[in-house]
C-alpha positions in Angstrom: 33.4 39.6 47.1 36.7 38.3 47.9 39.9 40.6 47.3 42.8 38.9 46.1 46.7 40.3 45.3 47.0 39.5 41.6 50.1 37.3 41.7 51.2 34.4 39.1 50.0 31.9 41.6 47.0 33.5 42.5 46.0 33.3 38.5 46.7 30.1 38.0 44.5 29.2 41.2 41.9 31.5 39.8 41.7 29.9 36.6 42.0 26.3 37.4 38.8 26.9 39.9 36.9 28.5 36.7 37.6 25.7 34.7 35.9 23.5 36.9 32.5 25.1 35.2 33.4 23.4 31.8 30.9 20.8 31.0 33.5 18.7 30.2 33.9 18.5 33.8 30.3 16.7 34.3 30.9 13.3 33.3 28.7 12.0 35.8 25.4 12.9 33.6 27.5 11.4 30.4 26.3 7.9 30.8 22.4 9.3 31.5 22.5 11.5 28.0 24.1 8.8 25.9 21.0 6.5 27.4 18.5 9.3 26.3 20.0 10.1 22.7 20.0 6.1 22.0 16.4 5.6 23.0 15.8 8.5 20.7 17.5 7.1 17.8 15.9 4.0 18.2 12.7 4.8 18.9 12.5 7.5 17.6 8.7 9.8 18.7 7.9 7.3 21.3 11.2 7.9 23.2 11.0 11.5 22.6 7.5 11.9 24.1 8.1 9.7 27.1 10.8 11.2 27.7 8.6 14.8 27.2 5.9 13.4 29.8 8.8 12.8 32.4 10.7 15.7 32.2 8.5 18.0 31.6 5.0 16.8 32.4 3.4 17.6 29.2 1.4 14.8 27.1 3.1 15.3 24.0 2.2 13.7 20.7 2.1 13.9 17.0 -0.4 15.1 16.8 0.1 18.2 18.7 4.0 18.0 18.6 4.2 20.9 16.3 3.4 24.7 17.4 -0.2 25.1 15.7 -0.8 29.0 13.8 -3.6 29.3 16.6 -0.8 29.1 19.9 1.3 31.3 17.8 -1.9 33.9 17.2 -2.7 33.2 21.0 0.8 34.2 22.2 0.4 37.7 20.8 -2.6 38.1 22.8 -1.2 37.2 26.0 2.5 38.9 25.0 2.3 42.7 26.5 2.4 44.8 23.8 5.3 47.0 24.7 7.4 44.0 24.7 6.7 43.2 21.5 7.7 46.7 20.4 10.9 46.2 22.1 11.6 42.7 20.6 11.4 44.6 16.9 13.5 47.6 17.7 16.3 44.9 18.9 15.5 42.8 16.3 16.1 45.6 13.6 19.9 46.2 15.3 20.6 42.5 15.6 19.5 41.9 11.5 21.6 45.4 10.5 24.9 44.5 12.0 24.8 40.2 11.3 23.8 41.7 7.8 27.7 42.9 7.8 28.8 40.3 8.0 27.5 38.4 4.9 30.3 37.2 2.5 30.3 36.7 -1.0 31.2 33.9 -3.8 34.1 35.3 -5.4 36.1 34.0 -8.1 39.8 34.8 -9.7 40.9 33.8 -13.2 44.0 34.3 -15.4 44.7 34.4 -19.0 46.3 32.0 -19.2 43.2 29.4 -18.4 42.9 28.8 -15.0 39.9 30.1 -12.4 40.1 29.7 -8.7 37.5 30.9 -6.0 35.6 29.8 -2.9 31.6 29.3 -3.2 29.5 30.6 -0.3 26.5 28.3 0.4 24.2 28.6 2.9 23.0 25.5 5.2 20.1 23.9 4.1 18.2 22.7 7.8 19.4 24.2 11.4 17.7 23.4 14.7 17.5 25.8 17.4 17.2 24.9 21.1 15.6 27.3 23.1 15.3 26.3 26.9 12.1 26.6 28.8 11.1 26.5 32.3 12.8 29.4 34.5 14.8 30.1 32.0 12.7 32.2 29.3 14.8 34.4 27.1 13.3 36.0 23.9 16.7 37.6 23.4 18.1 34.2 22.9 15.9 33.3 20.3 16.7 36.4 18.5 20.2 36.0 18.5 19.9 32.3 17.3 17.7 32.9 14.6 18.4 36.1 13.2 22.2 35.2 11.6 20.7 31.9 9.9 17.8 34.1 8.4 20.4 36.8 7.1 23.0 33.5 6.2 19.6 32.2 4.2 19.2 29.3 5.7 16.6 27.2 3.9 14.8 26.0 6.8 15.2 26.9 10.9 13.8 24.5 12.9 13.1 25.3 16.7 12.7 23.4 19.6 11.8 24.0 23.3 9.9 22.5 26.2 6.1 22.5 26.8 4.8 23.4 30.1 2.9 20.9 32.2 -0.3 22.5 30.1 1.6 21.4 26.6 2.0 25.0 26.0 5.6 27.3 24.9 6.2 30.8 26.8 4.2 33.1 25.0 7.2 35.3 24.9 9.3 33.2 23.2 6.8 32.0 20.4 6.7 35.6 19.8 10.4 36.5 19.1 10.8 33.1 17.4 7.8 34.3 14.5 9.1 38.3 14.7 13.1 36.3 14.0 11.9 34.1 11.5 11.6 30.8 12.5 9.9 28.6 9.9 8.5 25.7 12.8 8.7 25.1 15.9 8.4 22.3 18.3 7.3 21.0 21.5 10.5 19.2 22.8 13.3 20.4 25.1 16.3 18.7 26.5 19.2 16.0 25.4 15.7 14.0 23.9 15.0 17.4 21.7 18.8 17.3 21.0 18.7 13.6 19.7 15.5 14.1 17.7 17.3 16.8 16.0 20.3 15.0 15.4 18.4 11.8 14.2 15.3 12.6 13.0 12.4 11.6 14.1 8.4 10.9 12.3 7.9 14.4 13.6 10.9 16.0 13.6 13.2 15.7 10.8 17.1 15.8 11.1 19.1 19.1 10.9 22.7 19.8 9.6 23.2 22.0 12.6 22.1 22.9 16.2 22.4 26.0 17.7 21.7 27.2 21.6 22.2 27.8 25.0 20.8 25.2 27.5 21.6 23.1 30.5 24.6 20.6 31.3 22.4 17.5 29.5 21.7 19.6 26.3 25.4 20.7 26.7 26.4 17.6 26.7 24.2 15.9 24.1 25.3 18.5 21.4 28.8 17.3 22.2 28.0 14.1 21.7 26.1 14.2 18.6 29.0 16.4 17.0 29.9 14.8 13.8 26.6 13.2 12.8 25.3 16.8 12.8 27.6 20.2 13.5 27.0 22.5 16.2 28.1 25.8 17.7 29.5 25.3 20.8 29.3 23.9 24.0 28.4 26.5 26.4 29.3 26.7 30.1 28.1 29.3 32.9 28.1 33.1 32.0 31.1 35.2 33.0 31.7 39.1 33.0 35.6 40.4 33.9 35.9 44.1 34.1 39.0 45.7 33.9 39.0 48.8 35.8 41.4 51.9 37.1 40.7 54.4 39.7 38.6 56.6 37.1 35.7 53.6 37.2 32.4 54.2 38.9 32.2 51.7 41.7 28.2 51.5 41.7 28.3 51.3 38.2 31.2 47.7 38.3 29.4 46.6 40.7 26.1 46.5 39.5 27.6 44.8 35.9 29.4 42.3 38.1 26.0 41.2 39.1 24.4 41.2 35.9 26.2 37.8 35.0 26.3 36.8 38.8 22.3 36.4 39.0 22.4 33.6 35.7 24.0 30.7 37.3 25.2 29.7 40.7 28.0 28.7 38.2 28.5 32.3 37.1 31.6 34.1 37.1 31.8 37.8 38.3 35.6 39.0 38.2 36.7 42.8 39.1 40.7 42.9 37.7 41.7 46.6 39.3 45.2 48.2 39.6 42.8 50.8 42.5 42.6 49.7 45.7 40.2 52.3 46.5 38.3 51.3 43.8 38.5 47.5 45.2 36.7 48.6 48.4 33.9 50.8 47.2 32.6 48.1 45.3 32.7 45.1 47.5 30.9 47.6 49.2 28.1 48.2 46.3 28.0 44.8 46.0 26.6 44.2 49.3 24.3 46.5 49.0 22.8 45.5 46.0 22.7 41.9 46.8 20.6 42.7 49.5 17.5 44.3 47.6 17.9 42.4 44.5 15.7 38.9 44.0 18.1 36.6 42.9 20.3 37.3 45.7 20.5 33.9 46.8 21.7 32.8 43.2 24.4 35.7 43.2 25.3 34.9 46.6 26.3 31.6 45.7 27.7 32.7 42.6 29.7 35.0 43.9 30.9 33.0 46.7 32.2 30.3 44.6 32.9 32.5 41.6 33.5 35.8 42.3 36.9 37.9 42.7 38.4 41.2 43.0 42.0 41.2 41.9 44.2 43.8 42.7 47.0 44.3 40.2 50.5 46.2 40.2 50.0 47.8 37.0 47.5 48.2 33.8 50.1 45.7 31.9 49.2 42.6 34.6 45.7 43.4 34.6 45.5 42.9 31.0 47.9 39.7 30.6 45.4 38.2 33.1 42.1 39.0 31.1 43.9 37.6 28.8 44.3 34.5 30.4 41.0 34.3 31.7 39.2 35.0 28.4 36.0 36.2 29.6 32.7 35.8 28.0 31.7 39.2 28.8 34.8 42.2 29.4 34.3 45.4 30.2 36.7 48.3 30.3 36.3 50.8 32.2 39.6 52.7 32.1 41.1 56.4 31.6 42.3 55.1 27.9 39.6 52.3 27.0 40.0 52.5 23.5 44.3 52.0 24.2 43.3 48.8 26.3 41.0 47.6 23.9 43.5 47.0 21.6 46.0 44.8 23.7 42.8 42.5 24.4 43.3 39.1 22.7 40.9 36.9 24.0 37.7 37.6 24.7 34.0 36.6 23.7 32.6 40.3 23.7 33.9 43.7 24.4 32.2 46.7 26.2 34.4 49.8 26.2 33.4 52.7 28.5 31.2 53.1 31.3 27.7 53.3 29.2 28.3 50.4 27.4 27.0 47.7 30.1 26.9 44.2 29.4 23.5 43.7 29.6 23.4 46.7 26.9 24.9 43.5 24.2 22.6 40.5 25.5 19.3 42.5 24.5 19.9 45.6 22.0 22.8 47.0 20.7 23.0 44.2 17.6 26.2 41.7 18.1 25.5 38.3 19.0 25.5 37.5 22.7 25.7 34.1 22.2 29.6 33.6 22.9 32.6 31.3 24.0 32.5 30.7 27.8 35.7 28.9 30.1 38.7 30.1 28.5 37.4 29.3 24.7 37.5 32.6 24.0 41.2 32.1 22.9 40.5 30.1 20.0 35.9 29.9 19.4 34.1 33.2 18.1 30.8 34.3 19.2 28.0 33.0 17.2 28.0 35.1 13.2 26.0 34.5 10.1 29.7 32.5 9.4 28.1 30.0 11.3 24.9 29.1 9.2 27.4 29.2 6.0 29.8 26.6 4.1 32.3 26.9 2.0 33.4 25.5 -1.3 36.5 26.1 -3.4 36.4 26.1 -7.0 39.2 25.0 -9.1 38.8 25.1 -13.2 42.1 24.7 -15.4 41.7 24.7 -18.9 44.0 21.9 -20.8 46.7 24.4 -21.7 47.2 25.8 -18.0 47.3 22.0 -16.6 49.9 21.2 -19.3 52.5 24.0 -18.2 52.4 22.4 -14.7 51.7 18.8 -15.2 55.2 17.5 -14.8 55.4 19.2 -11.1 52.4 17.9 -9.6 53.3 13.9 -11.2 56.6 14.6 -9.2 54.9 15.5 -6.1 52.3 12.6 -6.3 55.4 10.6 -6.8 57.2 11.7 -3.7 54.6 10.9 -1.4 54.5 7.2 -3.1 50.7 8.0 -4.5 51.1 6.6 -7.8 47.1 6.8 -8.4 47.5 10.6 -7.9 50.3 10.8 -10.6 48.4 9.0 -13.1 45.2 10.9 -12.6 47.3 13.8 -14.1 49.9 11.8 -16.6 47.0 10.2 -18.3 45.6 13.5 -19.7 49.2 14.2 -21.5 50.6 10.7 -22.6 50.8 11.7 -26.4 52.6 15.0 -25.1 55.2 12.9 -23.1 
């Protein structure tokens, strides 16, 4: 990995290359996705599984467009069993801490007649995309599903793409029944993203989509935003740890990786005030690339991707995670905790050398579905406040409206919105 003298320069050079990972920087596949969610809308199934015999390979149809009780039953065969233990230990942790997170409806009255209060509602229909292909991940599917079941959403829809055979990963069918997924469908892609966005004969329209998945699914959800809502658009996986001289090289080094092996777009960052510490684990890190299996990915990743800062002092180290507002951040100092709490912006935070990143993608219970390229400043990572709504409630009994009439007909008045002033003026004209 390279080492680079944390300067102001040097960050601003540092994060102007990360943001060239933000699918907003791929408006060359813009014109293709806009072609594949109109075909969708239009056509509707016959776009969608043309589109699923091209891409995929898989003869999709109505017919069989629906994951049948007996490729569910036959998943559990195939699944090893040991993994299925796992996926309900994780999923036990994932439910328990989304489940503190619920709100309630709460209301506030007065005596003198008037009621405020804010009504939660869940959403009534949510689509999940789940990618296929190489990219199989039953923890994904349990942290997409699991906060809509606790939110009590009415119905989760979930799509992902068929093999060549017409089949899903048995793996994922799996955690998507142990979750709670109410249906799930053969259909993957910006076509999958459409159909939920539309509707289709097979696959009727959602209120919101949530999940990971390549740069066209990234950028369909974007462009469907506002027919349908959606939780973000994800970019590459990232992982910044902050580090002194009391870190254990092998250890950074071997979390760096952890994100470096997603993506050849995957950010691995090492922000050290050590320069000891700098050394050993470049040299860790190329060590491990060597015997691991995705080391051509990582290589890549870290070539393009991957830095090792070397900072003055604790103080610039921080101001610059803050700037970079990781995805992943690990801290892996003398004080954690004390760091912890000048952290502003970041997706997810692992304090202390036993709390590994990888430790939050599969077990430990918050979401790892989070804000990637800087969004960490202003998006949260995915919560059961994602599959809710809220409504406020406003009652005023005719005595309580009285006492304040006159003030709001002034205020209607001053913004020249007559309508609004008579709305209230008519409910008092023998008083006045």
């Amino acid at each position: 990995m390279r080492k680079v003298e944390l300067t102001p320069e040097s960050r601003d050079n540092i994060l102007e290359n990360l943001l060239r990972r933000s699918p907003s920087q791929y408006g060359q596949y813009e014109q293709s996705v806009k072609e594949i969610l109109e075909n969708v809308r239009e056509k509707g199934d016959e776009a969608l599984f043309a589109y699923t015999a091209k891409f995929d390979g898989a003869e999709i149809t109505k017919e069989n467009v629906q994951v049948s009780e007996e490729e569910i039953e036959e998943a559990y065969r195939l699944v090893d069993p040991s993994l299925v233990d796992v996926i309900r230990k994780a999923l036990v942790n994932i439910r328990n801490y989304h489940q503190k997170q619920l709100r309630n409806s709460w209301f506030d009255s007065t005596p003198d007649g008037t009621m405020l209060g804010q009504k939660i509602t869940a959403l009534n229909r949510v689509g999940v995309y789940v990618p296929g292909g190489k990219a199989v991940y039953p923890s994904s599917v349990l942290m997409n599903i699991i906060p809509a079941v606790v939110a009590g959403v009415d119905t989760i829809v979930m799509t992902t793409p068929p093999g060549k055979d017409g089949k899903v990963n048995p793996s994922t069918l799996v955690a998507a029944r142990e979750a709670g997924a109410h249906v799930i469908y053969k259909a993957g892609g910006a076509q999958a993203i459409a159909a939920l966005a539309y509707g289709t004969d097979s696959i009727p329209k959602v209120d919101k989509i949530v999940g990971p998945g390549n740069i066209f699914v990234a950028l369909a959800k974007k462009a469907v935003y506002g027919h349908v809502s959606i939780d973000s658009i994800a970019g590459p996986s990232e992982i910044l740890v902050l580090a002194d001289e009391t870190a254990n090289p092998r250890f950074v080094a071997a979390d760096l990786l952890s994100q470096a092996e997603h993506d050849e777009l995957a950010s691995a960052i090492l922000i050290t005030t050590s320069r000891d510490l700098a050394d050993k684990v470049s040299e860790e890190v190329d060590a491990f690339v060597r015997v691991l299996s995705r080391k051509e990915i990582i290589s890549k990743s870290l070539e393009n991707f991957g830095y090792i800062l070397i900072a003055d002092s604790l103080e610039d180290a921080i101001e610059t995670a803050n700037s970079i507002a990781s995805e992943h951040l690990e801290i892996v100092t003398k004080n954690p905790f004390e760091v912890m709490m000048k952290i502003r912006n970041a997706g997810a935070i692992f304090i202390g050398e036993y709390s590994s990143e990888p430790l939050g993608d599969y077990f430990a219970g918050p979401n790892h579905v989070l804000p990637t390229n800087g969004t960490a400043k202003f998006f949260s990572l995915l919560s059961v406040d994602d599959f809710i709504k809220k409504s406020s409630i406003v009652y005023y009994s005719k005595d309580a409206l009285r006492k304040i009439h006159k003030d709001i007909i002034s205020f209607a008045n001053n913004e020249q919105l007559t309508a609004h002033a008579n709305s209230i003026a008519v409910r008092f004209e023998e008083d006045d």
